[in-house]
N, C-alpha and C positions, 0 to 999 in steps of 0.2 A: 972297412966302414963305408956303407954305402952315401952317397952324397945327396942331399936332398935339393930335392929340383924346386925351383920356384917359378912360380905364374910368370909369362910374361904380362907383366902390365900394360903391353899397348896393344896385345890379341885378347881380343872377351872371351871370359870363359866360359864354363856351360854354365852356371849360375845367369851368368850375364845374358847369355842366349834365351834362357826362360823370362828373366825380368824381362827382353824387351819383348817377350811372343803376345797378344792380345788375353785377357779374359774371356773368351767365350760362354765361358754359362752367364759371366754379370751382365753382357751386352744381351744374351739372350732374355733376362731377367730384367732388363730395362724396357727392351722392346716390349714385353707381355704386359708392364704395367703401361705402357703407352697407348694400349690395344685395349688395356682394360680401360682405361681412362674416357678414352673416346669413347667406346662402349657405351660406358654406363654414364656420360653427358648426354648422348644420345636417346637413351631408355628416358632420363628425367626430363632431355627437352618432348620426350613424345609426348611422356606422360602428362606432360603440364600443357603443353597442347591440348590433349581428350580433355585434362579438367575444363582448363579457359571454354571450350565450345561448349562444352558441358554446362556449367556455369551459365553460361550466355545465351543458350540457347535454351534449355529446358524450361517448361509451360513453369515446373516447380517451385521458377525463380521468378513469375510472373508479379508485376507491381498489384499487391493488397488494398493500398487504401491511395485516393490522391487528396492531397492538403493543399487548397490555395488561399493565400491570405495576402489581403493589401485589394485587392480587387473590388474597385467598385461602379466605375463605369464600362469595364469591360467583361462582359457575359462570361462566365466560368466553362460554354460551350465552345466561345471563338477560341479560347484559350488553348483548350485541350486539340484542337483542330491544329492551332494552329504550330499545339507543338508536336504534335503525330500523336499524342495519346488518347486518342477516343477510340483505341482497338486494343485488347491484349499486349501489354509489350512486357520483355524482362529486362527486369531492374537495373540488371548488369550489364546489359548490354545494349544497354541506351548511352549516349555521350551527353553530359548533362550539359558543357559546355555551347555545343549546336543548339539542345535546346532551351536557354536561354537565348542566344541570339533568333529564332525562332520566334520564339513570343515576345522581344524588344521589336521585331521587326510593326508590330502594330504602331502606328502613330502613337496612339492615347499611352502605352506604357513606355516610360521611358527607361526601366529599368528592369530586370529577372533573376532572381537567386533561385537553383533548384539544388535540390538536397537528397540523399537517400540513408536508408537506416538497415539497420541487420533484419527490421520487423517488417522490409517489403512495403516502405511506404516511404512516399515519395513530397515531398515538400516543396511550392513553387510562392516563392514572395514574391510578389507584385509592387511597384511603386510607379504608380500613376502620373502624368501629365499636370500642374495644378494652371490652368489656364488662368494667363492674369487680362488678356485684351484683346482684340478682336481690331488687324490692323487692315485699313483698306487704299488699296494703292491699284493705279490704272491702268487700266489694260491688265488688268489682272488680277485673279479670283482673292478676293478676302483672306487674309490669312492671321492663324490664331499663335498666339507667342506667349510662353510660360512663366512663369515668376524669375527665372534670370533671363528672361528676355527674349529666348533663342524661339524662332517660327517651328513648329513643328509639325502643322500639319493645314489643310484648306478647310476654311469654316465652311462647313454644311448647314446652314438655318434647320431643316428638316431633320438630319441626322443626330447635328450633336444636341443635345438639350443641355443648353447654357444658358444662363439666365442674371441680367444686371451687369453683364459686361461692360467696361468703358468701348466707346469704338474711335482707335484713332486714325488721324489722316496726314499725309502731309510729309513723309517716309520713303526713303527708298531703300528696297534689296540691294547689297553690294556684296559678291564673289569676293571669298578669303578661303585659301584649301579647296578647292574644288565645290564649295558651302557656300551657299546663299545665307548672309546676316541683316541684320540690324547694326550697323555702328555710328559713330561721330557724335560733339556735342549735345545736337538736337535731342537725338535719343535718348542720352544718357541723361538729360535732362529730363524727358518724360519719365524714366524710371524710376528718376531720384520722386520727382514727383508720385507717383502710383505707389510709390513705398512709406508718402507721407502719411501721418495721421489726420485722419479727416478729409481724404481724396476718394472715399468707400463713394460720398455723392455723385461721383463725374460721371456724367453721360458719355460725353464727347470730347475729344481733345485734338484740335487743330496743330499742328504744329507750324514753325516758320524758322528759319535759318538765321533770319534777319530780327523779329521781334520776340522770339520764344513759343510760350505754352498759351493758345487761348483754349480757357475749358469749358466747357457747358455745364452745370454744376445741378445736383438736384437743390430747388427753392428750400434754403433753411433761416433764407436771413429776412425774409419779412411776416409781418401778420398772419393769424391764421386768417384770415375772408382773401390774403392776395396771393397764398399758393397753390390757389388753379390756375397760374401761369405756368408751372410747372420746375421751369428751371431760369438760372442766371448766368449771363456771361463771363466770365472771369479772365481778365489780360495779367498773364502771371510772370512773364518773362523766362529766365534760365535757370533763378537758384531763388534760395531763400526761400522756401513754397511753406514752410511748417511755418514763421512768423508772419506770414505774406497773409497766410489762411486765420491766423489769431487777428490782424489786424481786420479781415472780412465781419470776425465775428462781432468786435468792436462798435464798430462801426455801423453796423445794423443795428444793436442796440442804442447807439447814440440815433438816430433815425426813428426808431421804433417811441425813443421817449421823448426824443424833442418836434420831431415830425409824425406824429400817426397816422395821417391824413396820405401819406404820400410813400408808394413800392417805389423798391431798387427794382431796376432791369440789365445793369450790369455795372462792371467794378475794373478800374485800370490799376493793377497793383505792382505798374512794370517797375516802377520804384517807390517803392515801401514809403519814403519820404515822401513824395508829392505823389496821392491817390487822388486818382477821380471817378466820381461817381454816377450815374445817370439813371434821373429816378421817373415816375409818373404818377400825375394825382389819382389815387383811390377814390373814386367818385362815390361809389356806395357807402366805404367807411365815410368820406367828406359827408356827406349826405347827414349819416348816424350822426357824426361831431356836433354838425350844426344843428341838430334836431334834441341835441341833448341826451341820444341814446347812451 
């Protein structure tokens, strides 16, 4: 009876020998998709390359129509100048981000939204400067400042057609951020003021650190025969300017009916409480009174 041999269990057998030998076709077949891989990431980045330029550069994608809205003191030719589009350009390959800051760069706009559609037409909102005053300070050119206050650009009398501006005085530019502003009490007192009801009359507004707001007002508070003098002084101080401006109106009318005979030529309203007033006789109206006109 022949003996049956058994494996040694600490020499590997041929079984053993194959399991540790490599797969060579799997590793051949991994490399080929790695080969494919790259391949064909390569065809799709070319290919999308020829599109993009394609895309971007062809006349067929040229902007159709242009739309500008909000514009009204800035000519719809500086505009296009100034954002490159007064020549052929395509849609897509314009950066609409440059060309907003392009057309902000104008003083008068202070703002640019541009847009684009699948129909080749190109959209640019404009939002304008709304100037509230006309500030002038020495040794140095006039400068115009917008409804929150901020200078934005040099008044040109010739250039800009603005018309009824207050003009103030009495102001200095002060560096914040590398930015030339308007700041401190003074100011912000003018503002409060210019954003009251019934400051539309100011001509002129003085300012002072020390006394507040003197205003130059358009004439509403006397007679019709005494406003060809044109305008009235007004000492208004720092606050209070909306009840300050009610007690003006008052007070002309107590004048008006208790005195007829006699114009304001200016008003101290630095405390509401104790006003003074300083008037001059209306010789011609005197004249009618006494004559029984």
């Amino acid at each position: 009876m022949s003996k049956k041999i058994k494996q040694n269990r600490y020499k590997p057998g041929l079984k053993d020998d194959k399991a540790l030998q490599p797969d060579s076709g799997s590793s051949i077949d991994f490399c080929l998709k790695c080969i494919m891989t790259v391949a064909f990431i390569s065809v799709v980045s070319l290919a999308s390359v020829f599109i993009f330029d394609f895309i971007t550069q062809s006349e067929f994608f040229n902007i159709k129509k242009i739309e500008i809205l909000g514009a009204k003191r800035v000519p719809r030719k500086k505009i296009l100048e100034l954002a490159g589009l007064n020549r052929n350009r395509n849609i897509y390959g314009i950066n609409l981000y440059s060309i907003e800051k392009l057309i902000a760069s104008d003083p008068w706009i202070q703002s640019a939204l541009v847009k684009r559609d699948l129909a080749l037409r190109l959209t640019i909102t404009i939002i304008e400067q709304e100037p509230l005053a006309i500030v002038k300070i020495e040794n140095l050119s006039d400068i115009l400042i917008n409804t929150q206050g901020r200078p934005f650009k040099e008044y040109n009398p010739e250039k800009d057609r603005i018309g009824n501006l207050p003009v103030i005085s009495g102001l200095d530019l002060t560096e914040k951020n590398k930015q030339y502003e308007f700041n401190g009490p003074l100011f912000n007192s003018i503002m409060d003021f210019l954003k009251t009801d019934g400051s539309c009359s100011v001509k002129q507004i003085t300012g002072d650190k020390n006394t507040g707001i003197m205003a130059e007002v358009k004439d509403i508070y006397n007679q019709e025969p005494a406003k060809s003098q044109g305008t009235i002084q007004m000492k208004l101080g720092f606050d209070n300017f909306k009840a300050k401006l009610n007690k003006a109106i008052k007070i002309s009318e107590y004048i008006d009916k208790n005195f007829p005979a006699r114009t304001i030529c200016a008003m101290d309203l630095f405390d509401i409480k104790k006003v003074f007033i300083k008037t001059k006789l209306n010789h011609a109206l005197h004249n009618n009174l006494a004559k029984g006109v």
